[in-house]
PDBQT receptor file of N, H, CA, C and O in Angstrom, charges set to zero:
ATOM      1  N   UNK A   1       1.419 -59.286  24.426  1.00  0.00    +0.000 N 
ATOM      2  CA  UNK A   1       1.832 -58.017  23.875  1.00  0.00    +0.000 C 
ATOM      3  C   UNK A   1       3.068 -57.462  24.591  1.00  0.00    +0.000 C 
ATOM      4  O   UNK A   1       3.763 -56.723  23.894  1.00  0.00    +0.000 OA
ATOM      5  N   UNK A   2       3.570 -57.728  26.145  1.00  0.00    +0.000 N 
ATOM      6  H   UNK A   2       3.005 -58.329  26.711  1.00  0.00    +0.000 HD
ATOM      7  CA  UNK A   2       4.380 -57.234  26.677  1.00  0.00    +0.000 C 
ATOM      8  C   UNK A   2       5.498 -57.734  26.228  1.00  0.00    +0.000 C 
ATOM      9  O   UNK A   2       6.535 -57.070  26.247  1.00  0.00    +0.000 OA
ATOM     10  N   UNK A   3       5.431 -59.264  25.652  1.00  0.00    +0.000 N 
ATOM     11  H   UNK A   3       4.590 -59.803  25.637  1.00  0.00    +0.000 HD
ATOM     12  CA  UNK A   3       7.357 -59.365  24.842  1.00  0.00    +0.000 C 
ATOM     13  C   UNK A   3       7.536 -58.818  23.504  1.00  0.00    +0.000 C 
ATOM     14  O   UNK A   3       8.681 -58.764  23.057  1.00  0.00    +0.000 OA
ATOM     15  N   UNK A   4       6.297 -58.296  22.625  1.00  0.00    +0.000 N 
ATOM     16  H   UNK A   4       5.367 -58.340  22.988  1.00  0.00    +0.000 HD
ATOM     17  CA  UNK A   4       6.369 -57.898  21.693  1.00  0.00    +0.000 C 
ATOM     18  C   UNK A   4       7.006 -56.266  21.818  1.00  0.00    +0.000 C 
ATOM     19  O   UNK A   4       7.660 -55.691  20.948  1.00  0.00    +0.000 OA
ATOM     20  N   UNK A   5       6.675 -55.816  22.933  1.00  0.00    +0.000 N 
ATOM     21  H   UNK A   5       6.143 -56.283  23.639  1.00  0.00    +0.000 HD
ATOM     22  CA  UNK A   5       7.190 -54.450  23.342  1.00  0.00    +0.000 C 
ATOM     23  C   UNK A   5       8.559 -54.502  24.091  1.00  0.00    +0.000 C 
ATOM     24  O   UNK A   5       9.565 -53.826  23.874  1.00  0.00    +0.000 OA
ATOM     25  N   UNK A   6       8.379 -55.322  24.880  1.00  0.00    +0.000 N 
ATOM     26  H   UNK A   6       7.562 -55.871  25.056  1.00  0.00    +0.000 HD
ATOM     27  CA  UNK A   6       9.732 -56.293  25.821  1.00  0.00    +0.000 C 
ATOM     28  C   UNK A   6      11.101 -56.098  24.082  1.00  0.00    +0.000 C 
ATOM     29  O   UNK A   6      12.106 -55.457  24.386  1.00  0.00    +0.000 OA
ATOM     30  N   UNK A   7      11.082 -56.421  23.090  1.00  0.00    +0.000 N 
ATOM     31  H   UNK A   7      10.265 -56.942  22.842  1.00  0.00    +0.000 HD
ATOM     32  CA  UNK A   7      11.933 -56.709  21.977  1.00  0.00    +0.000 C 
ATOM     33  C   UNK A   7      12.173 -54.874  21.422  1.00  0.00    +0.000 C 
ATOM     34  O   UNK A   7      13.339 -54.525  21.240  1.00  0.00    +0.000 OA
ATOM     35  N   UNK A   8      11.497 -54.246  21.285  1.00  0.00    +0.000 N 
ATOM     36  H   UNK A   8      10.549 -54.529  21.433  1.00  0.00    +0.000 HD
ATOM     37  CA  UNK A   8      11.838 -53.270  20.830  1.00  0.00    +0.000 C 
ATOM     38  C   UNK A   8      11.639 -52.069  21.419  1.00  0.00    +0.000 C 
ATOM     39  O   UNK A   8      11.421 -51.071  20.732  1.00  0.00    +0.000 OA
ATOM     40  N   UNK A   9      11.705 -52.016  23.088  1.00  0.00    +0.000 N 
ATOM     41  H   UNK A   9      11.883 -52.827  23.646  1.00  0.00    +0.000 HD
ATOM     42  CA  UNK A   9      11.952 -51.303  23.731  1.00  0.00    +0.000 C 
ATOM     43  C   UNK A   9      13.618 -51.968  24.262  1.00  0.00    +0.000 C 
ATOM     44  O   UNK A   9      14.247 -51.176  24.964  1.00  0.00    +0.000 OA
ATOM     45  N   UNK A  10      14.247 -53.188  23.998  1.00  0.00    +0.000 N 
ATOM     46  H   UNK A  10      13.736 -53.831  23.428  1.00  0.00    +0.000 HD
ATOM     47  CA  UNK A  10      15.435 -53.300  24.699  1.00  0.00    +0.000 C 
ATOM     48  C   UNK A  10      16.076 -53.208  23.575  1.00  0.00    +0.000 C 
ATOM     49  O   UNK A  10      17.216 -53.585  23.844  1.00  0.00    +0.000 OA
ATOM     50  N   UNK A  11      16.012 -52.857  22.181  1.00  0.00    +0.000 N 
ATOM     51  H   UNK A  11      15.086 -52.551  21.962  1.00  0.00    +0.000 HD
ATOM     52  CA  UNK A  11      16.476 -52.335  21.045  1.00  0.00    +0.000 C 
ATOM     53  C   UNK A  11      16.663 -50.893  21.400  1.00  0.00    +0.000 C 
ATOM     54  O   UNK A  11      17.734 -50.317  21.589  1.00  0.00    +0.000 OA
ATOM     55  N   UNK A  12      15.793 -50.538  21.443  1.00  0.00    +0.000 N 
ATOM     56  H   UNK A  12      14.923 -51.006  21.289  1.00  0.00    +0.000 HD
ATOM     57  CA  UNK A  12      16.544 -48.942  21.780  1.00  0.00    +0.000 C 
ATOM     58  C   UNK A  12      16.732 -48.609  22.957  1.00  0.00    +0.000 C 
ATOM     59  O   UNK A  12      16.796 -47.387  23.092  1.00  0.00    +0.000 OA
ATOM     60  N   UNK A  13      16.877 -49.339  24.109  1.00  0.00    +0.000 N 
ATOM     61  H   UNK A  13      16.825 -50.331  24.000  1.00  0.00    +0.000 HD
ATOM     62  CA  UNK A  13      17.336 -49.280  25.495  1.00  0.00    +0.000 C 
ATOM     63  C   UNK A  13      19.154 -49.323  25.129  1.00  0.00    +0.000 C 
ATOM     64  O   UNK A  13      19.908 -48.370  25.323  1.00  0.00    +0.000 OA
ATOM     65  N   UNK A  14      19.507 -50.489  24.647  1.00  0.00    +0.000 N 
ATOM     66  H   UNK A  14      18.895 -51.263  24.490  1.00  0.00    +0.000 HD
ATOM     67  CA  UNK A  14      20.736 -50.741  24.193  1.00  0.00    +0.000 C 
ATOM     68  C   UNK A  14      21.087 -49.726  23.626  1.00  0.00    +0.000 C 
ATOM     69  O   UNK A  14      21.831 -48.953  24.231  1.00  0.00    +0.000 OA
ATOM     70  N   UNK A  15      20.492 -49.317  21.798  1.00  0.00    +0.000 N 
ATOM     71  H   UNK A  15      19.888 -49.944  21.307  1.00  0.00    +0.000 HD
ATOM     72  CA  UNK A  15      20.727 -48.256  21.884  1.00  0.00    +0.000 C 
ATOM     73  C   UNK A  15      21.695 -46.818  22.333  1.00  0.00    +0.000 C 
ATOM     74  O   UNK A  15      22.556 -46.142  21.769  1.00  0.00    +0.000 OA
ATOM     75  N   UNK A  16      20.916 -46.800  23.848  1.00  0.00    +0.000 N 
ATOM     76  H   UNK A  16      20.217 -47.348  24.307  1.00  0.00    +0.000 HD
ATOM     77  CA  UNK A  16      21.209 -45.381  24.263  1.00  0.00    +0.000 C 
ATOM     78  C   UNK A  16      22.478 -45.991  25.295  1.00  0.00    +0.000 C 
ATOM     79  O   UNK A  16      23.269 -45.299  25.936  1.00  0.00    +0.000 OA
ATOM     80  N   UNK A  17      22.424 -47.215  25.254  1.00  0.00    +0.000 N 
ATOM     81  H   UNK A  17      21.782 -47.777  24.734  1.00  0.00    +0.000 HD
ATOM     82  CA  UNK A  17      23.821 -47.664  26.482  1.00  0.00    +0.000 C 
ATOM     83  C   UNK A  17      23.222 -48.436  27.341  1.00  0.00    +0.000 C 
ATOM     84  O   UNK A  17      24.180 -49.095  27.745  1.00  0.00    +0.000 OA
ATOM     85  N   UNK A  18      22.418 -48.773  27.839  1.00  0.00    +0.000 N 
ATOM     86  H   UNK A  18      21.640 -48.237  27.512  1.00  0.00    +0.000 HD
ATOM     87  CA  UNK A  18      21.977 -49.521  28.697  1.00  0.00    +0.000 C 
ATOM     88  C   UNK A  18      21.649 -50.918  29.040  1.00  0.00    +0.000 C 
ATOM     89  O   UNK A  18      20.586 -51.278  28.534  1.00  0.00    +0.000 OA
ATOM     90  N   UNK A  19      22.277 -51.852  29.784  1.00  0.00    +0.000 N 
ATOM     91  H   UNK A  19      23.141 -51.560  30.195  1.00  0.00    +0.000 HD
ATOM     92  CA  UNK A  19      22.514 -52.782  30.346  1.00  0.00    +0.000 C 
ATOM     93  C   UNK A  19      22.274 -53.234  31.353  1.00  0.00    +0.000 C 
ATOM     94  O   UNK A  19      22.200 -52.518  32.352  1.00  0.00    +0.000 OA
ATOM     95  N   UNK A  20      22.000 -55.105  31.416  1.00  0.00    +0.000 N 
ATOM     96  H   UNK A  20      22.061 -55.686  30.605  1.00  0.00    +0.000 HD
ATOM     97  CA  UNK A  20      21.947 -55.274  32.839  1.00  0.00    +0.000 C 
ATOM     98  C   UNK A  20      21.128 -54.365  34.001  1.00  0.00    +0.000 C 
ATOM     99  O   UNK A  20      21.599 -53.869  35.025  1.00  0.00    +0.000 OA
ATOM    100  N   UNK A  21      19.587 -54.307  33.442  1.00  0.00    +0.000 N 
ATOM    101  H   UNK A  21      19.204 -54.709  32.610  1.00  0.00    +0.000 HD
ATOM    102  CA  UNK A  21      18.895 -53.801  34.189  1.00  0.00    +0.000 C 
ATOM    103  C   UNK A  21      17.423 -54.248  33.977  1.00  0.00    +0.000 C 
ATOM    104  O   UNK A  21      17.072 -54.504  32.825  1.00  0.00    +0.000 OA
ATOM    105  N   UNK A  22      16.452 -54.372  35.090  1.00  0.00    +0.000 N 
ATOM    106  H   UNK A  22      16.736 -54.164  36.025  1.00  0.00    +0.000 HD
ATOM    107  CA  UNK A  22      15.241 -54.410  34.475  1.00  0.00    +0.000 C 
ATOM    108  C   UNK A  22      13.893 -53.960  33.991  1.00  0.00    +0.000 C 
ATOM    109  O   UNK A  22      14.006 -52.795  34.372  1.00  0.00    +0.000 OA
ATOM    110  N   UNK A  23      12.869 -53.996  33.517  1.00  0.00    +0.000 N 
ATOM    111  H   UNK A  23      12.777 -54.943  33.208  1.00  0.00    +0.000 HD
ATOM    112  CA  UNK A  23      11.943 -53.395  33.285  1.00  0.00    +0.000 C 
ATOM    113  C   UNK A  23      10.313 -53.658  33.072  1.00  0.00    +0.000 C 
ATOM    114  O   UNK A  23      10.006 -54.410  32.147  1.00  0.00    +0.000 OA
ATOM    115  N   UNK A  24       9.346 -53.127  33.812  1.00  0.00    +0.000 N 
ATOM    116  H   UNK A  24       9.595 -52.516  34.563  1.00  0.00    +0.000 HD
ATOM    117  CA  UNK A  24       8.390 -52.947  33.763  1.00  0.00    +0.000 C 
ATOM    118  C   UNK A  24       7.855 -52.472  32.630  1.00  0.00    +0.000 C 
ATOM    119  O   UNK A  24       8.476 -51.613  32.005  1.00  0.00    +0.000 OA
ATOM    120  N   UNK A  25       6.365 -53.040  32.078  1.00  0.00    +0.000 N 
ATOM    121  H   UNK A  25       5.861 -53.737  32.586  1.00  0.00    +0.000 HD
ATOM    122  CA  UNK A  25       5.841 -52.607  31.122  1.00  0.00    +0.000 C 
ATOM    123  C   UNK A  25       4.050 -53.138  31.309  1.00  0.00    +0.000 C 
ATOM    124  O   UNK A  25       3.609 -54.285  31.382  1.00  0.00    +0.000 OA
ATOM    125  N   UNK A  26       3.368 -51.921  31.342  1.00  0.00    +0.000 N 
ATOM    126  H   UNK A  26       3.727 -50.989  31.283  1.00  0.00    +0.000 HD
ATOM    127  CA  UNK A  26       1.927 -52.252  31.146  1.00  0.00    +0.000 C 
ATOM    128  C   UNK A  26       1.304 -51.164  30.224  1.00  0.00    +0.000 C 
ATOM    129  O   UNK A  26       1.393 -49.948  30.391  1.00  0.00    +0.000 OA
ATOM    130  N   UNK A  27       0.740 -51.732  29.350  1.00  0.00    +0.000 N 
ATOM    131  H   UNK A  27       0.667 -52.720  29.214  1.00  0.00    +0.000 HD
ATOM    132  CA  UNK A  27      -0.037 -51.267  27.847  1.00  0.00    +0.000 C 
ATOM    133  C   UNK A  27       0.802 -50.712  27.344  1.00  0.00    +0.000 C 
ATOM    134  O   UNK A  27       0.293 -49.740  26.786  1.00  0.00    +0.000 OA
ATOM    135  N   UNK A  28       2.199 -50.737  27.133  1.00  0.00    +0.000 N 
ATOM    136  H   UNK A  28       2.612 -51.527  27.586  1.00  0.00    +0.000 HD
ATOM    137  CA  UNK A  28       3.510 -50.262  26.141  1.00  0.00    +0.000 C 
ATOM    138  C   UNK A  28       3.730 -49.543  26.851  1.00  0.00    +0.000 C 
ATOM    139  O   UNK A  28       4.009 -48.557  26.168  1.00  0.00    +0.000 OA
ATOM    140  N   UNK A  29       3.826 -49.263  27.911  1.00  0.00    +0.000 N 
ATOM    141  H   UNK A  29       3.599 -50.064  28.466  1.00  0.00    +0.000 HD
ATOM    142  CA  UNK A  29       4.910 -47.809  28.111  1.00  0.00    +0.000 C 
ATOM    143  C   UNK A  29       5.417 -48.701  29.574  1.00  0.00    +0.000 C 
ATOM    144  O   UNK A  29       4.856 -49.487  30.338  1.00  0.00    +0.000 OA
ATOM    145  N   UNK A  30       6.788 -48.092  29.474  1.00  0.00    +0.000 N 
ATOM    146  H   UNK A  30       7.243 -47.453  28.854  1.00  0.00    +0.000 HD
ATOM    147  CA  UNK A  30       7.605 -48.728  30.739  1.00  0.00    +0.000 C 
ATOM    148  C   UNK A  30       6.885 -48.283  31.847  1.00  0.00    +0.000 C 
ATOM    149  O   UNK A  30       6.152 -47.340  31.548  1.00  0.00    +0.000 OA
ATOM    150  N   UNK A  31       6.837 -48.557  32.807  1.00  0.00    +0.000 N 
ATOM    151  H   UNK A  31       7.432 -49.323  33.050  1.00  0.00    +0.000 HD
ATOM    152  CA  UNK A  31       6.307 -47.957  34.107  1.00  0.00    +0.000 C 
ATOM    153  C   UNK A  31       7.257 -47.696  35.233  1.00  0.00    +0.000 C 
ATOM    154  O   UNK A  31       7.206 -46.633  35.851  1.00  0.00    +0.000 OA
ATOM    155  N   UNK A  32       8.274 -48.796  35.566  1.00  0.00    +0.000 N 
ATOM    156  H   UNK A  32       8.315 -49.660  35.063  1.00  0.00    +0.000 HD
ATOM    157  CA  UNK A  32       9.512 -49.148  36.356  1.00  0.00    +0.000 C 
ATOM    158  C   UNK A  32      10.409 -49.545  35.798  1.00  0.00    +0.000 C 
ATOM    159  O   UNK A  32      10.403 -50.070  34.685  1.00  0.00    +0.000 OA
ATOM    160  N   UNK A  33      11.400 -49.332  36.563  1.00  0.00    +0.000 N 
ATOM    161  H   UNK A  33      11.405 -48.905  37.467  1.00  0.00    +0.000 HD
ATOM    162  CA  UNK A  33      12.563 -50.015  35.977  1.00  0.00    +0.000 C 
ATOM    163  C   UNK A  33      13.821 -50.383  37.594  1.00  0.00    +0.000 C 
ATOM    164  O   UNK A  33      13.652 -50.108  38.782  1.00  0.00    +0.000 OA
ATOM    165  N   UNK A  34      14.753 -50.939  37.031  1.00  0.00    +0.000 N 
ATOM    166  H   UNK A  34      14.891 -51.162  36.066  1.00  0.00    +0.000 HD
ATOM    167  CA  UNK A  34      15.692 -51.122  38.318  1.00  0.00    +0.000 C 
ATOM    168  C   UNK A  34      17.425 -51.908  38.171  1.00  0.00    +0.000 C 
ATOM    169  O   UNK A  34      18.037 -52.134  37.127  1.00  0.00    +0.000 OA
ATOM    170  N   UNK A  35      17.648 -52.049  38.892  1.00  0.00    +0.000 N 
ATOM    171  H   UNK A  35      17.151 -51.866  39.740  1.00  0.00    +0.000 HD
ATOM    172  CA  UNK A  35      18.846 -53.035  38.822  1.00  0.00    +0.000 C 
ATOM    173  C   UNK A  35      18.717 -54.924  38.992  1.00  0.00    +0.000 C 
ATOM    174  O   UNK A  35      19.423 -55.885  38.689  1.00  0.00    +0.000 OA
ATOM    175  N   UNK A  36      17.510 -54.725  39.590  1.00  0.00    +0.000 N 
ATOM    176  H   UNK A  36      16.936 -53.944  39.837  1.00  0.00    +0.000 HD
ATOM    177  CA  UNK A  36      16.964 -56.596  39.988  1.00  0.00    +0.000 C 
ATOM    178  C   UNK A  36      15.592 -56.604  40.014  1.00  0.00    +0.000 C 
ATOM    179  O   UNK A  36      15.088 -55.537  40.365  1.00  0.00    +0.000 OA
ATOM    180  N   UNK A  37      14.936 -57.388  39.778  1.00  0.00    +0.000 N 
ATOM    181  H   UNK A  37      15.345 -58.255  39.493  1.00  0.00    +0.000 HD
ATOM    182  CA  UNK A  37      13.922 -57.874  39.139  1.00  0.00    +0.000 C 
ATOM    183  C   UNK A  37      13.332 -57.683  41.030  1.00  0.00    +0.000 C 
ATOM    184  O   UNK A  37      13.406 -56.471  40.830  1.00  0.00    +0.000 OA
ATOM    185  N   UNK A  38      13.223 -57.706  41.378  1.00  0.00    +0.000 N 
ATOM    186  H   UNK A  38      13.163 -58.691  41.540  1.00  0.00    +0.000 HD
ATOM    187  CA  UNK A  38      12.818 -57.215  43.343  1.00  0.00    +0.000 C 
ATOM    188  C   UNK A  38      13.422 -55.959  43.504  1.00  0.00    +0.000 C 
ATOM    189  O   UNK A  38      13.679 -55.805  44.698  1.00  0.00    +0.000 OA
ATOM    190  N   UNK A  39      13.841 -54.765  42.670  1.00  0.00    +0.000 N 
ATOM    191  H   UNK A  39      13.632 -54.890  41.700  1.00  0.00    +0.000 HD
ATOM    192  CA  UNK A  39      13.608 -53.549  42.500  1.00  0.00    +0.000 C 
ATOM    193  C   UNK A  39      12.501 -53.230  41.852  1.00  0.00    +0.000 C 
ATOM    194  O   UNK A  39      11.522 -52.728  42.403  1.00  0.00    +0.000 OA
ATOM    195  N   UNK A  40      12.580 -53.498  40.645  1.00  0.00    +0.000 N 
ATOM    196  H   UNK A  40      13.376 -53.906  40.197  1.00  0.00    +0.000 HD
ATOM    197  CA  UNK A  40      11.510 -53.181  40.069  1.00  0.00    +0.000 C 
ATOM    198  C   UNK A  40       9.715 -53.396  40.518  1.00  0.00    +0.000 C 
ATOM    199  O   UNK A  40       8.771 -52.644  40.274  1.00  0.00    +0.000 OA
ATOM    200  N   UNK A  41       9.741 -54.646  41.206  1.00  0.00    +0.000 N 
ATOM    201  H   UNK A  41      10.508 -55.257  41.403  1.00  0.00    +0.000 HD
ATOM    202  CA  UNK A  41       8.693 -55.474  41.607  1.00  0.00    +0.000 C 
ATOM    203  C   UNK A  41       8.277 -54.660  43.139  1.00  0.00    +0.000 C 
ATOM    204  O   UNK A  41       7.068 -54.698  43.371  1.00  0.00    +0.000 OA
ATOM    205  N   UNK A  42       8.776 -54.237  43.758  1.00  0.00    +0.000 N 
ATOM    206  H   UNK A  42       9.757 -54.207  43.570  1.00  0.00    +0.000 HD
ATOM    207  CA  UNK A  42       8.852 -53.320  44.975  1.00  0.00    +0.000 C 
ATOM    208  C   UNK A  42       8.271 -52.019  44.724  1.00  0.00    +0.000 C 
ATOM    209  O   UNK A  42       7.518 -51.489  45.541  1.00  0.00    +0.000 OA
ATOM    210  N   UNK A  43       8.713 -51.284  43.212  1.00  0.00    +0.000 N 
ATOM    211  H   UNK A  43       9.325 -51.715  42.548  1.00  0.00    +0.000 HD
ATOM    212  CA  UNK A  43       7.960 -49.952  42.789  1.00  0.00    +0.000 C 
ATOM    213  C   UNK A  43       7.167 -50.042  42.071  1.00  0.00    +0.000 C 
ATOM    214  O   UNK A  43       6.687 -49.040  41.540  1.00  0.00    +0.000 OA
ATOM    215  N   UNK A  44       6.712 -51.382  41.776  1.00  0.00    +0.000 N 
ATOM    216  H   UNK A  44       7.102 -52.196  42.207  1.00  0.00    +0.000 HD
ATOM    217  CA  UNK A  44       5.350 -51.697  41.062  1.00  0.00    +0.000 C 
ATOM    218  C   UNK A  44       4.311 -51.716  42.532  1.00  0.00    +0.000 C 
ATOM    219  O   UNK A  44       3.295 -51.021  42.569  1.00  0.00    +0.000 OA
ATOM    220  N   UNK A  45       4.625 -52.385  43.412  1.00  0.00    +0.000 N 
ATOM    221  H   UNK A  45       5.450 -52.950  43.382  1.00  0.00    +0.000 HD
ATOM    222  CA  UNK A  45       3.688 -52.687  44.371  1.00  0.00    +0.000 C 
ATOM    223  C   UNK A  45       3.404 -51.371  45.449  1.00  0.00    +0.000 C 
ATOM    224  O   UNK A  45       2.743 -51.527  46.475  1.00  0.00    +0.000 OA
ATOM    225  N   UNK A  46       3.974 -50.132  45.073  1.00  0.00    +0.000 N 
ATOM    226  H   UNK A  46       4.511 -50.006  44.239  1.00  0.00    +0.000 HD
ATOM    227  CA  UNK A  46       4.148 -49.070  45.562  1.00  0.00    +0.000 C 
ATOM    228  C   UNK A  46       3.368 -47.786  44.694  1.00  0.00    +0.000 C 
ATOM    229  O   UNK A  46       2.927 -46.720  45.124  1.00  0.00    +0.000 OA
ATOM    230  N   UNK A  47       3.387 -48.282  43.451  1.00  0.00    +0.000 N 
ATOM    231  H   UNK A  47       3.745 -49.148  43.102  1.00  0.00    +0.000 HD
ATOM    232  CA  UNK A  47       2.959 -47.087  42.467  1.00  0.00    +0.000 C 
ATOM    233  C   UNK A  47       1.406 -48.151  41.701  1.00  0.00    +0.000 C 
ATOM    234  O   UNK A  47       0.511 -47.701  40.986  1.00  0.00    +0.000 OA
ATOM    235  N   UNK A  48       1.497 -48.907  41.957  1.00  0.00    +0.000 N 
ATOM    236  H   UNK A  48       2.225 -49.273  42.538  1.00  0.00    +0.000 HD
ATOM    237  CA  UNK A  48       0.162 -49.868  40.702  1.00  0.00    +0.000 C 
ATOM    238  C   UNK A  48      -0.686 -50.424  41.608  1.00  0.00    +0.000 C 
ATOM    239  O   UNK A  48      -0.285 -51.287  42.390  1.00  0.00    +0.000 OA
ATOM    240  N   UNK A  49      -1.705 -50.072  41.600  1.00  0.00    +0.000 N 
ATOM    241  H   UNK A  49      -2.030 -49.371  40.965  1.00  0.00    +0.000 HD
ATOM    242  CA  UNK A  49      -3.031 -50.650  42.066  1.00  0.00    +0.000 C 
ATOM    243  C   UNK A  49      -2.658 -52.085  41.688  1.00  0.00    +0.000 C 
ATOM    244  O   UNK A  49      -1.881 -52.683  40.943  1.00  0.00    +0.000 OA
ATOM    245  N   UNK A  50      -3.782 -52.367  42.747  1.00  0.00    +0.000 N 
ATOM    246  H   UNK A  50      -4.412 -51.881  43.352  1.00  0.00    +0.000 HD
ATOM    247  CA  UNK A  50      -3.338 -54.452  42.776  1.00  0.00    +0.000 C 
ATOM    248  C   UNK A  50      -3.959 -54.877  41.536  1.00  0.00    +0.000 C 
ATOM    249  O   UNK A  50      -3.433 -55.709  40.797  1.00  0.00    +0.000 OA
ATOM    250  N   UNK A  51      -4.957 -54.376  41.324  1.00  0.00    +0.000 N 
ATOM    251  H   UNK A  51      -5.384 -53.701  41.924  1.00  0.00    +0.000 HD
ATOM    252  CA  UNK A  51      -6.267 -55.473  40.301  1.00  0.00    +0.000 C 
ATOM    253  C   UNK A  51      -5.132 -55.416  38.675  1.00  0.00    +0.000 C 
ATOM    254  O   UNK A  51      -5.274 -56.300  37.831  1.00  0.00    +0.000 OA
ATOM    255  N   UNK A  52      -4.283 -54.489  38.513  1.00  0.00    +0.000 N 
ATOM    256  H   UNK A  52      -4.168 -53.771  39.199  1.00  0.00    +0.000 HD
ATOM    257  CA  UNK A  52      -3.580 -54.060  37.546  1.00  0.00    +0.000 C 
ATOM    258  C   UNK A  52      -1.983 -54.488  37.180  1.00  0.00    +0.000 C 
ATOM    259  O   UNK A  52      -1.181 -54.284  36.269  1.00  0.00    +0.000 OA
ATOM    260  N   UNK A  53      -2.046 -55.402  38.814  1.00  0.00    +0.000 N 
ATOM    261  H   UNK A  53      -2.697 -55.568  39.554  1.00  0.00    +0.000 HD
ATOM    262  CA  UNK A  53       0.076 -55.936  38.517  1.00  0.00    +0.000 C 
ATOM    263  C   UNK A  53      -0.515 -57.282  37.701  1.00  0.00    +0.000 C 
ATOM    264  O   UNK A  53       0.371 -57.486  36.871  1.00  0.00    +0.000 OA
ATOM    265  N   UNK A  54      -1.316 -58.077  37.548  1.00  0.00    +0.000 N 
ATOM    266  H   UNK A  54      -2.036 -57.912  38.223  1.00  0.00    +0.000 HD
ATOM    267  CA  UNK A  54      -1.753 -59.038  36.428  1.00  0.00    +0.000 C 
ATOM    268  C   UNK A  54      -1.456 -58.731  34.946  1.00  0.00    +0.000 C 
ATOM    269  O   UNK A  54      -1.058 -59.587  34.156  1.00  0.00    +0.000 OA
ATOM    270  N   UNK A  55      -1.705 -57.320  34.604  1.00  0.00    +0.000 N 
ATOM    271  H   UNK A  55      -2.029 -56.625  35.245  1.00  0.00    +0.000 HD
ATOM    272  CA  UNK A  55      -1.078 -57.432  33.212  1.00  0.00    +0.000 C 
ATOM    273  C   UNK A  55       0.029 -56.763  32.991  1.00  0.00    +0.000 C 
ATOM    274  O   UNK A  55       0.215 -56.152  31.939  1.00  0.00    +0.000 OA
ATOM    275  N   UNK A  56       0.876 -56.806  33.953  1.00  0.00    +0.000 N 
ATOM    276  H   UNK A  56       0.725 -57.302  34.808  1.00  0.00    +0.000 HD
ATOM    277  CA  UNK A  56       2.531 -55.783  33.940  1.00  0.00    +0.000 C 
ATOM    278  C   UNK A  56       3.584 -57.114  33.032  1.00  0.00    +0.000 C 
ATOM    279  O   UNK A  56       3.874 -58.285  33.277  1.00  0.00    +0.000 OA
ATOM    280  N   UNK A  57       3.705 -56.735  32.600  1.00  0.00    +0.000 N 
ATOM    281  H   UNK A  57       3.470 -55.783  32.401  1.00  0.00    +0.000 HD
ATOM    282  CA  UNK A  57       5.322 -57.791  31.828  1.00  0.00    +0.000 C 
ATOM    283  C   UNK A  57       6.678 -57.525  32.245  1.00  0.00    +0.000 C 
ATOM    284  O   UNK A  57       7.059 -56.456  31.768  1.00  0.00    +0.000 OA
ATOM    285  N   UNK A  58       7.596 -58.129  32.994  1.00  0.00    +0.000 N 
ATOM    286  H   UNK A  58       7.286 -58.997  33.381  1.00  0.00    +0.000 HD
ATOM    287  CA  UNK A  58       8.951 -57.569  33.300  1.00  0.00    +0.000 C 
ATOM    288  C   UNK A  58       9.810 -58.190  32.894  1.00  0.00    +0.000 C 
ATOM    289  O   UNK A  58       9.925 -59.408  33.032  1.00  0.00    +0.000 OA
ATOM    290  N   UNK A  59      10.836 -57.192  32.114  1.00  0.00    +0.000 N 
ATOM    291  H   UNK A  59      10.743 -56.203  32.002  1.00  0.00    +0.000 HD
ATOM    292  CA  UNK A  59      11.865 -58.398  31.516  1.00  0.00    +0.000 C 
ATOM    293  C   UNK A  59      13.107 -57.428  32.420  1.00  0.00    +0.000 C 
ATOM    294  O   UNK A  59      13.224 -56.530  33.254  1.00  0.00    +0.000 OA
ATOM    295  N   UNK A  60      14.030 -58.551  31.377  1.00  0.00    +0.000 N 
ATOM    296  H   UNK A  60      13.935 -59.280  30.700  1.00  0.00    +0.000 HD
ATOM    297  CA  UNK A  60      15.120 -58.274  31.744  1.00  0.00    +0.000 C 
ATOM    298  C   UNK A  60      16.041 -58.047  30.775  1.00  0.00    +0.000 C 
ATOM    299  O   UNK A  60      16.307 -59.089  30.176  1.00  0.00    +0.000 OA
ATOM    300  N   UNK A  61      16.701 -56.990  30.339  1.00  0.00    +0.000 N 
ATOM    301  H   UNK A  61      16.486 -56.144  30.825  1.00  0.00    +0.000 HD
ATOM    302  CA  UNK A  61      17.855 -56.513  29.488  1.00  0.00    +0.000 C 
ATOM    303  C   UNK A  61      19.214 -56.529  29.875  1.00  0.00    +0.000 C 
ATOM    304  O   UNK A  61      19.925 -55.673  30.404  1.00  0.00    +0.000 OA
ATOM    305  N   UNK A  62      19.491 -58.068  29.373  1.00  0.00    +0.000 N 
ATOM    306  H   UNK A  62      18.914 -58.763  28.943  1.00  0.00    +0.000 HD
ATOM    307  CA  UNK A  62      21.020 -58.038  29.561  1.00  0.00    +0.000 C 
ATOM    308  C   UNK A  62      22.049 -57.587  28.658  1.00  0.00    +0.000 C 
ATOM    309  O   UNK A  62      21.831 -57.241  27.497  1.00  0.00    +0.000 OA
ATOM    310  N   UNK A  63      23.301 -57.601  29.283  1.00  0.00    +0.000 N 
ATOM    311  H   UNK A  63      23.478 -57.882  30.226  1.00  0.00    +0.000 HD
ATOM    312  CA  UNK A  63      24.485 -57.047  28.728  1.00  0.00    +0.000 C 
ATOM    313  C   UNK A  63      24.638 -57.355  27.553  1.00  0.00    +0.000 C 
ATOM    314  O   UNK A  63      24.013 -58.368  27.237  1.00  0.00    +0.000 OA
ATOM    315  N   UNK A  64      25.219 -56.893  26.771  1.00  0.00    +0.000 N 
ATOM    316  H   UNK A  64      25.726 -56.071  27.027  1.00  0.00    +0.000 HD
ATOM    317  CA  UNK A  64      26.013 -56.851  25.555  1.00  0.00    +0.000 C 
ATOM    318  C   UNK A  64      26.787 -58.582  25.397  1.00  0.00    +0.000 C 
ATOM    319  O   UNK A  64      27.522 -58.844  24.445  1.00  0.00    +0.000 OA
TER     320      UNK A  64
């Protein structure tokens, strides 16, 4: 379910301008986000209980 959300959350990420950045997602809603995939992964392990980074999806939205 997370690339199915992964596709049309970086549709309207683009959208609004945004590039070259990445993103967290557990049960559809973004949670994190960052500039490198070890940004994002750093404020997951800071804000998300452990038993719960198993179903996080992180992509990555590149440039144009």
């Amino acid at each position: 379910m997370g690339k199915i959300h992964a596709r049309a959350y970086g549709k309207q990420l683009r959208g609004i301008g945004l590039s070259k950045a990445w993103f967290a997602i557990l049960e559809g809603i973004i949670i994190a986000s960052g500039a490198t995939k070890n940004e994002v992964e750093q404020v997951l392990q800071h804000i998300l209980p452990t038993e719960k980074r198993k179903f996080v999806y992180i992509f990555q939205l590149k440039g144009k």
